[in-house]
Every structure is written in C-alpha cells, then in structure tokens.
C-alpha positions in Angstrom: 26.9 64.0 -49.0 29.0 66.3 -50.8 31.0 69.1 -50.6 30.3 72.4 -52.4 32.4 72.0 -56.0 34.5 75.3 -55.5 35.1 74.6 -52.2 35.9 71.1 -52.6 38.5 71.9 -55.4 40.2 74.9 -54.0 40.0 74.0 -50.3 39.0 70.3 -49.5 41.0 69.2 -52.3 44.5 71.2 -51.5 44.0 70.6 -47.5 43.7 66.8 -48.1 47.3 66.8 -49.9 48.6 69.5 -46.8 47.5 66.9 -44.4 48.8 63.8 -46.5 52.2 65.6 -46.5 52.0 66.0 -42.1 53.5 62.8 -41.5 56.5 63.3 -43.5 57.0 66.7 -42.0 56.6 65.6 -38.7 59.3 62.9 -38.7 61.4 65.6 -40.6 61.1 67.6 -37.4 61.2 65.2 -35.2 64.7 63.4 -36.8 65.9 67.2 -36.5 64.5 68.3 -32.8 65.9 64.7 -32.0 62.9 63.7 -30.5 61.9 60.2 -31.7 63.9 58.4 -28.7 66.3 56.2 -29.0 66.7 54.9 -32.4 65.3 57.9 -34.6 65.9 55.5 -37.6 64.2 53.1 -36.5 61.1 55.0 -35.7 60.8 56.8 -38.9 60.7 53.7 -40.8 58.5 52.5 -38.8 56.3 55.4 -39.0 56.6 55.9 -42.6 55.4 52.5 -43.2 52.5 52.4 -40.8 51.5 55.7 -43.3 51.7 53.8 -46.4 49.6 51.2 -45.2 46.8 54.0 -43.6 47.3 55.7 -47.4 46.5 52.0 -48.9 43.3 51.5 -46.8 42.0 54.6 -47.3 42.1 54.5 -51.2 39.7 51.4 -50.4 37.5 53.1 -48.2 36.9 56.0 -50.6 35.0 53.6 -53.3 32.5 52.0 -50.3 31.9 55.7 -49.4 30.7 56.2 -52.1 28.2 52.8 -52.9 27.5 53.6 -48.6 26.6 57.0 -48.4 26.8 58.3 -52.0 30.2 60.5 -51.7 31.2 60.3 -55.3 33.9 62.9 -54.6 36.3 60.9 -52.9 37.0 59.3 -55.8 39.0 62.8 -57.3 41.2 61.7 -54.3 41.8 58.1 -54.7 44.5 58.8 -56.8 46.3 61.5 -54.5 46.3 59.3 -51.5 47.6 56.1 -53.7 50.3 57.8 -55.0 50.9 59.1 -50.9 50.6 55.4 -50.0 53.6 54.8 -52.8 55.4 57.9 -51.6 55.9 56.7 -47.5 56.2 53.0 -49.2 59.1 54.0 -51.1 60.2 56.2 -47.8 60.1 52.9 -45.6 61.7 50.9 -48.5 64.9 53.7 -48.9 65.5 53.6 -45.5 66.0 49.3 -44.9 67.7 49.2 -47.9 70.1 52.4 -46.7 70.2 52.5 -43.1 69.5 49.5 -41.8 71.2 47.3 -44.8 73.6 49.9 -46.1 73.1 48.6 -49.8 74.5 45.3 -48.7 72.4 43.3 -51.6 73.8 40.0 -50.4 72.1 40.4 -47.2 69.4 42.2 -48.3 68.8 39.0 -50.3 68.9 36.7 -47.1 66.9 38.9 -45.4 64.4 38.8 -47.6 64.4 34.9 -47.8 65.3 34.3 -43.5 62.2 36.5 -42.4 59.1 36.4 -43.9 57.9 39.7 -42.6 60.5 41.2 -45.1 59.3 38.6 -48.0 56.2 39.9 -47.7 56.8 43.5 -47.4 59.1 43.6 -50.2 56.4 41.3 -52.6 53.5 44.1 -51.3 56.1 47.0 -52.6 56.4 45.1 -56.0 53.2 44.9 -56.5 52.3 48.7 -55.9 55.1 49.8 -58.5 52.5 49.1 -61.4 49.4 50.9 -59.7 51.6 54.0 -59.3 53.0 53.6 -63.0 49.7 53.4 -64.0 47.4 56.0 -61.5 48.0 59.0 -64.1 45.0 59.4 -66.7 46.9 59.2 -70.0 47.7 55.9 -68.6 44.0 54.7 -68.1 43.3 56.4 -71.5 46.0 54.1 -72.8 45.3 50.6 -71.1 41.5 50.9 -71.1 39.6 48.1 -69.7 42.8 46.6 -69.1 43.6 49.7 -66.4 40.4 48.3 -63.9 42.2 44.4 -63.7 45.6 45.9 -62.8 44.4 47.5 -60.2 43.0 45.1 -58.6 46.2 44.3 -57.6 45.4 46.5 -55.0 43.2 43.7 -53.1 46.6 41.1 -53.2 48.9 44.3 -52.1 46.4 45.1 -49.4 46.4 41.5 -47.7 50.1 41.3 -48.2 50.6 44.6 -46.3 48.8 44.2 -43.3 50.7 40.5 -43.2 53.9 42.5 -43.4 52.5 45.0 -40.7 51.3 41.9 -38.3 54.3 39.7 -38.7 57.0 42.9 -38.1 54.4 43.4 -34.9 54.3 40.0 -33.7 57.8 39.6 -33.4 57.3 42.2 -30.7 54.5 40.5 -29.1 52.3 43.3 -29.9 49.0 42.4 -32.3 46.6 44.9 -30.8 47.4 47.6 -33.7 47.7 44.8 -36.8 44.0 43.4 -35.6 42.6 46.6 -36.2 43.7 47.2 -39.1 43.0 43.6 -40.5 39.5 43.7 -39.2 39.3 47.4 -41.5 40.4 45.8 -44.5 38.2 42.7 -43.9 35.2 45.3 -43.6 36.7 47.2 -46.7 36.8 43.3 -48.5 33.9 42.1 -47.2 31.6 44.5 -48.7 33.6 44.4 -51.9 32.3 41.2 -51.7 28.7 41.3 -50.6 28.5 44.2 -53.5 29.1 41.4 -56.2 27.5 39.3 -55.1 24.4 41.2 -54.5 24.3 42.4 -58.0 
C-alpha cells in the first residue's frame, strides 16, 4: 500500500499537516463564536490535550503500519505528527499553568504533588521535551545510534499519558474514553512486543 510519490509529497503529505492543524483552529473558532459551553477554558484544555495524546498514538501506529501492511510512507510523517503531539501538549500545558494556575508556582508545586493525575501529566510532558529537541535530522545525524534509545522514551511517555488521561477521567466517573485508548496502546505495545520477540 502506497501512495503515488508526487502525490503523496504535494498532496497527502501537505493535507495531513492541514488536518493536524483542524483542531487548533476549531477551538480557535469556537473560544471566539463562544460556543464551547460553559467554561470555554476548560474545554479547550481539555481538548487540546485529548489531541496530544491522539498525535502520540498515532506516531506509534505509523511504524506497525508499516511491519502490518507494508506502508513505509508513514514514516515521512512520524515526525510531523510528533512534533503536533508536542505542539497541543505544550497548548494543554500553557493553559493550567496560565488560566487555571495563573503562574502561581507555589500551587502549581502542590498541585503537582496533591493529585497524581497532574504528577503524571506534567512527568509525560518532561519526558516529550527531548523527543521534540531531538525529532529534526541534523539531530539524528548528530546523536546516531544514540537517537533510537532516546526515543524510546516514547513507550514510558505513552503509558504515562494515557494514566494522566484516565486518572483526570476517573475523577469524573467517566472511563469509557481512557479504556479505548489504553486498549490501542496495548495493541500498539503488544505487537512492539510480539515483533521482538519473534525475531
């Protein structure tokens, strides 16, 4: 399965970074039509970090594509969508610190220590600094073999995102959404898994 090369770089490619750009728009419009409800804030940091998460998991679906059904393409856009998972991470990250904590770094600090939804969310965010750092290609020219163990942060940041997503939903009594999503990245893990130990 693959997409015709000039199509794929002058249309697939350039409509994939149009729709990775939607959901940012969309809460753009919506903050301005005031049309999220109640507690527009609210909602769009929600919303921008349910994105970041969707962004994460799909740069680990691209490389079982690939060993599944032989789509060697979506790896051009592994990095794209990584750097979008950092871009609606850092979105959802600006707007506790701002709106919801106004800078206040002493509570900040005890709200990171008293819930453990926010300990994990803000050690998941740490960890993705380095893969964005890193996703340019002078940087894998530079760190080499050493590039391919950093980013397998990406496994650790994974797990520790989808806690942060399930913990922030359970204290709403709603898990229906965080299963899903943990029972894709146990798919995506599992046959990360089954792969190595196959070979």
């Amino acid at each position: 399965m693959q997409v015709p090369e000039p199509w794929f770089t002058r249309l697939f490619k350039p409509l994939v970074f149009i729709l990775a750009l939607m959901p940012v728009l969309l809460m753009g419009l919506g903050v301005w039509q005031d049309s999220l409800g109640a507690n527009p804030i609210e909602a769009v940091t929600r919303s921008s970090g349910d994105w970041a998460l969707r962004f994460l998991l799909l740069t680990l679906l691209l490389s079982t594509l690939r060993r599944l059904i032989g789509w060697t393409q979506g790896i051009r856009l592994r990095r794209m969508l990584g750097l979008f998972a950092f871009f609606y991470a850092c979105i959802h990250l600006i707007l506790y610190l701002w709106l919801d904590q106004f800078f206040d770094w002493g509570g900040i600090w005890r709200d990171i220590l008293k819930r453990p939804f926010i300990t994990v969310g803000m050690l998941a965010f740490l960890l993705l600094i380095p893969l964005a750092v890193t996703s340019p290609k002078s940087m894998l020219r530079r760190l080499g073999k050493r590039w391919k163990t950093l980013h397998t942060l990406i496994y650790p940041l994974s797990m520790l995102a989808v806690l942060h997503f399930w913990w922030m939903k359970d204290a709403k009594s709603d898990t229906s959404e965080p299963l899903i999503y943990a029972l894709i990245l146990a798919a995506l893990l599992g046959e990360r898994l089954y792969q190595r130990f196959k070979a």
